[in-house]
N, C-alpha and C positions, 0 to 999 in steps of 0.2 A: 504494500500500500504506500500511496505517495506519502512523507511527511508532513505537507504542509494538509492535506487532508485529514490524516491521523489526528493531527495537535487541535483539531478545530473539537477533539471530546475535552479538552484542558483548559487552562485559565494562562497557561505559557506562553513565553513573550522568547521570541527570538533575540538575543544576544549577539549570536554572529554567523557567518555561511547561508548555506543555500538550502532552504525549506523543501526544497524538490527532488530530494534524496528517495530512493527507495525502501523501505523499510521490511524487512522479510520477518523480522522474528524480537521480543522485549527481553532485554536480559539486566540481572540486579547484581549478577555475581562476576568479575572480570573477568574469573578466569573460565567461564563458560561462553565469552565472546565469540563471537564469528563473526566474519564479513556478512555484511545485511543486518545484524543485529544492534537498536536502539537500547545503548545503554541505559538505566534509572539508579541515578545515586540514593540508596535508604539510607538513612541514619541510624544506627545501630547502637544499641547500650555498650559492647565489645568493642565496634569500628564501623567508620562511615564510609558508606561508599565513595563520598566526593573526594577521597584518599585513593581512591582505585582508577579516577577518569582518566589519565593518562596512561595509565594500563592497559584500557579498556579501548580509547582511540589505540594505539599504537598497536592492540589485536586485529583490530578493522571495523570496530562498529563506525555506525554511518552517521550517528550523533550522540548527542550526550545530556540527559534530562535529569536537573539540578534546581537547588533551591538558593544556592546563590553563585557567584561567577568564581570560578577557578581556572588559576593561573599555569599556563604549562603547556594548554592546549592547541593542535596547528588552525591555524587561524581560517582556515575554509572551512575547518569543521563544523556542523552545524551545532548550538551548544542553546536548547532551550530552558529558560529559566520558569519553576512552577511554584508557589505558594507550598503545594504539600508532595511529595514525591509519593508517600505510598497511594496516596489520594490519586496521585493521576497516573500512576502506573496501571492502578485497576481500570479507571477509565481509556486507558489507551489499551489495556488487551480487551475489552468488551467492544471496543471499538473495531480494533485490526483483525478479531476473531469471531466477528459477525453476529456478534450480541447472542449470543446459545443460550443463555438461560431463557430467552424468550421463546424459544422453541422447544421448552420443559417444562415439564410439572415437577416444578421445585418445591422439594419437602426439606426444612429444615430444622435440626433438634437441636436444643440446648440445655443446659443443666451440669449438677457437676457429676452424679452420679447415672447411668444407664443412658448414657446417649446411642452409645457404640450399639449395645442390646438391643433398643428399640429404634433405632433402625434400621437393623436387620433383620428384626421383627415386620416391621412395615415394608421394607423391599421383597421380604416373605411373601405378604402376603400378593403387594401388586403382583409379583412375578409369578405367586400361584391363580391371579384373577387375568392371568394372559398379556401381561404391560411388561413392556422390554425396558430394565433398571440399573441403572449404574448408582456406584453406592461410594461415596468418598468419605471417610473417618481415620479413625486409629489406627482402624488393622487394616488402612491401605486404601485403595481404588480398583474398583473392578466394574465391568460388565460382562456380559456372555460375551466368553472368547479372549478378555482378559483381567490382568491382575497385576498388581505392584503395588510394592510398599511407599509407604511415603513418610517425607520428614514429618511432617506437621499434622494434626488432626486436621487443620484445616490450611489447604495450601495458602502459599503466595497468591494475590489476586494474576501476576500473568499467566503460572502455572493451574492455578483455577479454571478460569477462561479457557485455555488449551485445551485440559483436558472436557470440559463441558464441551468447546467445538467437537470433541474426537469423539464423546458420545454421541452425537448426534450425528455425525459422520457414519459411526457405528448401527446408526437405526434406531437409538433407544429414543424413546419418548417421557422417561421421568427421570432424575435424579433424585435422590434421596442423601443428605450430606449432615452431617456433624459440623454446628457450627459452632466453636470454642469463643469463651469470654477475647481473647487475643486475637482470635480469626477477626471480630468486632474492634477491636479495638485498634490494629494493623491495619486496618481499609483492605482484608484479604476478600471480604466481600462488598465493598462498596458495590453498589450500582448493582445489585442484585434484588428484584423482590420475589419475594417468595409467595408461592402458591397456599402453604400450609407450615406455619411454624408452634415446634412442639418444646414444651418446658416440661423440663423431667422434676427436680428437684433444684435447691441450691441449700449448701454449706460451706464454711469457709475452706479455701483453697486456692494455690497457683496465687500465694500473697508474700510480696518478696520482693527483691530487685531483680529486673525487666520485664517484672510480671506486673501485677494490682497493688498496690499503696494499700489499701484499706478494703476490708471485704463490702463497705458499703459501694467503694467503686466498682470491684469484682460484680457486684449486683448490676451494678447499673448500666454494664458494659451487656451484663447477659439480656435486660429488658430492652438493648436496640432492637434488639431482632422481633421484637412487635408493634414495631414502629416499623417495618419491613418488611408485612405481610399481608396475605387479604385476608387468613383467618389464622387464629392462636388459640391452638390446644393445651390448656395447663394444667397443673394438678391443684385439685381443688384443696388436696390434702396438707398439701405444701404451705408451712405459715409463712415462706418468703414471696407464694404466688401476689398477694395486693400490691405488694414495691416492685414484681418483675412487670407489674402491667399498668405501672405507672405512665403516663404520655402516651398509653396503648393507641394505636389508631385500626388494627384491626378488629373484626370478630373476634367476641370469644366462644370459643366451647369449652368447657369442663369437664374432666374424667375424674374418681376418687374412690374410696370403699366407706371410708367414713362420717364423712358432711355431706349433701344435699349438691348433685353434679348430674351435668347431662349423660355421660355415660358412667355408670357404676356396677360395681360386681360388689356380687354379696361377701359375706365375711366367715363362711361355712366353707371356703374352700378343703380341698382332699389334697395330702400330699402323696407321690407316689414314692416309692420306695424300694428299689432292691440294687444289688451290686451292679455299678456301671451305670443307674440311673436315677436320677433325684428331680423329680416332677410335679405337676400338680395340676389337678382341675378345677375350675369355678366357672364361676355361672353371672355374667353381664346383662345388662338391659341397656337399650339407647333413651333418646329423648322422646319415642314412639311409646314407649312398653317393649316387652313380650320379652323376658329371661331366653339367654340361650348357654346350650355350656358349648365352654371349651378348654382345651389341654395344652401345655407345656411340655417340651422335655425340659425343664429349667425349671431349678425348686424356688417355693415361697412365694411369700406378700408382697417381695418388691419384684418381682418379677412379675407379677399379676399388673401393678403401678404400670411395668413398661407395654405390656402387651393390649391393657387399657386405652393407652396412646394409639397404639397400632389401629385398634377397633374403630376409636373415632376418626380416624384418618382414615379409615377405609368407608368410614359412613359420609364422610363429607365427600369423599369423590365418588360415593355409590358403586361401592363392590360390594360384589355378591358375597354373603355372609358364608359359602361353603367352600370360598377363596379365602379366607379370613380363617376359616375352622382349619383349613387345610395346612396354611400358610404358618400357624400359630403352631401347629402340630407337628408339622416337619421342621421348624428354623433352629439352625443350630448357628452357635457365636463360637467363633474362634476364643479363646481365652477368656471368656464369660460364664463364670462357673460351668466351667468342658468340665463333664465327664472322661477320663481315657480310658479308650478299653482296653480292659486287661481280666485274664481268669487269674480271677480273686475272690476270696470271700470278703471282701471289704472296698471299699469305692473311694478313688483320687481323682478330685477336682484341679482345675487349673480355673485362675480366676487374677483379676488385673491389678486387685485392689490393693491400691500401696498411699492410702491414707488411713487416717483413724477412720474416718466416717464409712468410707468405704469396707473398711475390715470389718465392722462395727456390723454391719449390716450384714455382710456375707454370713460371718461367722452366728452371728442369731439365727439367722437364717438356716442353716447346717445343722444348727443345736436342736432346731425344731423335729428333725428327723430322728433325735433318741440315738444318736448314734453310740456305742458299746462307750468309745471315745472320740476327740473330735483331736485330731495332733494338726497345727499347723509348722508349713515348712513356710518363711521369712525372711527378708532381710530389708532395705533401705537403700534409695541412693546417694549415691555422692553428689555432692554442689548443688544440693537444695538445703531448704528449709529442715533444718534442726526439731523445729517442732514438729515436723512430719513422724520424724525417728521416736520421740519420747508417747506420740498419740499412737501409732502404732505397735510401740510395744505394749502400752496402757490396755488397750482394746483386746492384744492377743491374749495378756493375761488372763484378763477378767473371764473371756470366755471359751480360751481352749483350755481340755486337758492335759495337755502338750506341748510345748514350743519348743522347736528345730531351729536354730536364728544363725543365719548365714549369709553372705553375700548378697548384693544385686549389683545393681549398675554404678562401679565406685567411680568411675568417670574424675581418677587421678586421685581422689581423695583418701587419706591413709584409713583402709577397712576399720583399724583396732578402732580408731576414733569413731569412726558410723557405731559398729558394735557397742561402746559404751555409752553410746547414745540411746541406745534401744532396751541396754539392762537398766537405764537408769528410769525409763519406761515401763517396763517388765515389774520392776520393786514397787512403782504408783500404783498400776494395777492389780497387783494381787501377788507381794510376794510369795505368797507360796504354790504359785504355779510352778510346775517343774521344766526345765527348759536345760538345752546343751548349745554351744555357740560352736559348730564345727564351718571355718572359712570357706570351706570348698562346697560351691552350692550343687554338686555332681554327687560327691561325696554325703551331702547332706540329704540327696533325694534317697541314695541308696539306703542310708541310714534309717527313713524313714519307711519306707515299703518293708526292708527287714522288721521291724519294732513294730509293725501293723498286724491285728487281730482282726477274726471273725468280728462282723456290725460296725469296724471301725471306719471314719471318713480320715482320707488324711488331706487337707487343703495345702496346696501351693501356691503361696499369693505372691503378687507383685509385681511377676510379669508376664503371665498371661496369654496374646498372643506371640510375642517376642520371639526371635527365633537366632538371636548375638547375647552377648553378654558383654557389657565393658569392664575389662578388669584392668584399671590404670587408664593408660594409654592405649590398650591393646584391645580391637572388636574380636572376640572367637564365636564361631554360632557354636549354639544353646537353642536347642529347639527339647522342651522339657518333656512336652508328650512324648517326642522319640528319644528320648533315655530313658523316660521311664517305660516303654513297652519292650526296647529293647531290653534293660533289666530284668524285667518277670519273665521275658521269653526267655533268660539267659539261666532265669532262677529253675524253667520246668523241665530243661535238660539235662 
């Protein structure tokens, strides 16, 4: 696309060179420059891109879009200056990449807990009601035919763009995407509105430096996204929902089990139970009447909460309710309390959860099923939030009969230090849980499967779908289901 075409989605003012450049492709990182590529300097809590434009001409990008003038650059280059760089970077790949969200039924979910779940819950069920689904969060991007991982739950707005063009290239007709308090806050989705935006829950989280100052900001960034929509599903349960719908200018619907909502499921759910599966059924109504049940493979009450979402989201785009039965019955979540199969007389989950609120939850949840014993395997990362370490170990305490406390992702940070972080966690909750601290979190799964009895659950929390590990400096993949299947097949020969 021409430049000077391009720049008419921006508030940029040419500086110097010739607006009539070609432009093939937006790029934010130098060293992923090519010829045809319009560089975007971001500002980075780490480092600024405007440190890199000289980099980035002298690879061959064909200009360079900045927020104030830098010195160094050849003088034909074309060098436009913008008010917000992340702000008009979004706007210039919706622009160069032919505005795609508009030719999608955009579903977008927010919250800090169960996004990932419900909305693959909801891609479930479109894709069991015959709608062709691309799905962008946590555990990556995908449509029929393909897959990858990604950095961010929620990309870069050009890497956004992109991909929404490729789905639609692709044939699909919905997106379904995870949209993170920082996706809002980074303009990774500016100029997007959304068809249907879903709020799962919120508690404090991702509060820290480069993250949220105050979780009352963390809120505030998550209630954009209903300012962003034509209609917003939230949980009526949620006592943070009144402030996420603060300035709302969509619809609302309400889902919930306890207060007074447009779509609710009773509170007699059935939990299912045996090795390899932890499930459950209950029974919803819409804004019409007439109870219907449905099923899980995925245990508990909050799991009902995500699948609640799913339902009114399939009521507002009118699917068939035996796409929904279907959809809810078959979806399985990568690292979202997974089941792994293994002949066992006892059942290991894999699950994401690497905060208090989050363990908090899972593990009630687990305990619900009576298990013989509930052992969780543990650990914390590096170069976060300290009170992450002390709430998690808090929460293991209180509610496993077990703790394994081991590595995750130290990402340079010296282990012993995380570790001490987390016994000093472990003593708030309940010192007299019994727990072992072995570093090796290889060693620790084995550890755990041996020590496992008949009716036992043993949870592995933290990370989920993940399939690397960072220890230091150094990525090794770690993919947990397959050590743990290869172990038990290694145990029954």
């Amino acid at each position: 696309m021409n430049l000077c075409e391009l720049l008419q989605a921006t508030d940029g003012v040419l500086l110097q060179g010739d607006a009539r450049a070609d432009v093939q492709t937006l790029c934010y990182d130098s060293r992923a420059v090519t010829p045809g590529a319009l560089f975007v300097c971001l500002p980075g809590l780490h480092t600024d891109g405007h440190a890199y434009a000289v980099r980035a001409a002298a690879a061959g990008a064909v200009g360079i879009v900045c927020e104030r003038p830098i010195p160094g650059l050849p003088e034909a280059l074309p060098v436009i200056q913008v008010t917000h760089s992340r702000r008009a970077l979004a706007q210039l790949a919706i622009r160069l990449y032919g505005e795609p969200a508009r030719q999608l039924t955009m579903i977008g979910i927010t919250g800090t807990k169960g996004k990932t779940t419900t909305a693959h819950l909801v891609a479930a069920v479109l894709t069991a009601a015959g709608r062709k689904v691309g799905l962008i969060g946590t555990n990556g991007v995908r449509w029929p035919g393909y897959r990858h991982p990604l950095d961010h739950t929620t990309p870069e707005s050009s890497d956004l763009q992109q991909l929404l063009r490729r789905m639609v290239d692709a044939g699909c007709d919905t997106c379904v995407m995870e949209v993170s308090s920082l996706g809002l806050k980074m303009d990774r989705v500016t100029g997007i509105e959304y068809d249907i935006g879903i709020f799962t829950n919120l508690s404090p989280d991702h509060i820290g430096p480069g993250e949220h100052a105050s979780f009352a900001e963390y809120r505030a960034w998550k209630s954009v996204l209903f300012r962003r929509c034509r209609v917003g599903i939230v949980n009526a349960d949620d006592p943070q929902t009144e402030a996420i719908l603060t300035q709302h200018t969509c619809r609302v619907v309400t889902y919930g089990m306890d207060r007074p909502a447009d779509w609710r499921a009773g509170t007699d759910f059935t939990l299912l139970h045996r090795p390899g599966l932890l499930g459950v059924t209950f029974t919803a109504a819409g804004p019409e009447g007439g109870s219907r049940e449905y099923q899980l493979a995925m245990p508990g009450r909050f799991s009902i909460y995500n699948a609640l979402a799913a339902i009114a989201a399939a009521g507002i785009l009118q699917l068939p309710d035996t796409a929904v039965q279907t959809g809810l019955r078959t979806a399985v979540v990568e690292g979202r309390v997974e089941p792994v199969p293994i002949h066992a007389p006892f059942t290991v989950v894999l699950d994401y959860a690497h905060n208090e609120a989050a363990a908090e939850n899972l593990l009630t949840t687990l305990r619900a099923y009576r298990p013989t014993r509930l052992i969780v395997v543990f650990g914390c990362g590096g170069g976060r939030s300290r009170v992450r370490r002390f709430g998690m170990g808090e929460a293991c305490a209180r509610l496993a009969d077990f703790c394994i406390v081991t590595e995750d992702n130290s990402r340079g940070e010296p282990l012993a230090d995380i570790l001490a972080d987390i016994r000093t966690g472990l003593r708030r909750g309940n010192p007299d849980t019994p727990f072992v601290e072995i570093s090796d979190r290889r060693q620790a799964l084995y550890d755990a499967l041996d020590m496992a009895r008949p009716g036992d659950i043993v949870a592995v929390i933290g990370k989920g779908h993940e399939t690397t590990l960072q220890r230091g400096s150094e990525t090794i993949p770690f993919c947990e289901r397959e050590i743990i299947r290869n172990y038990m097949a290694g145990r029954r020969t």
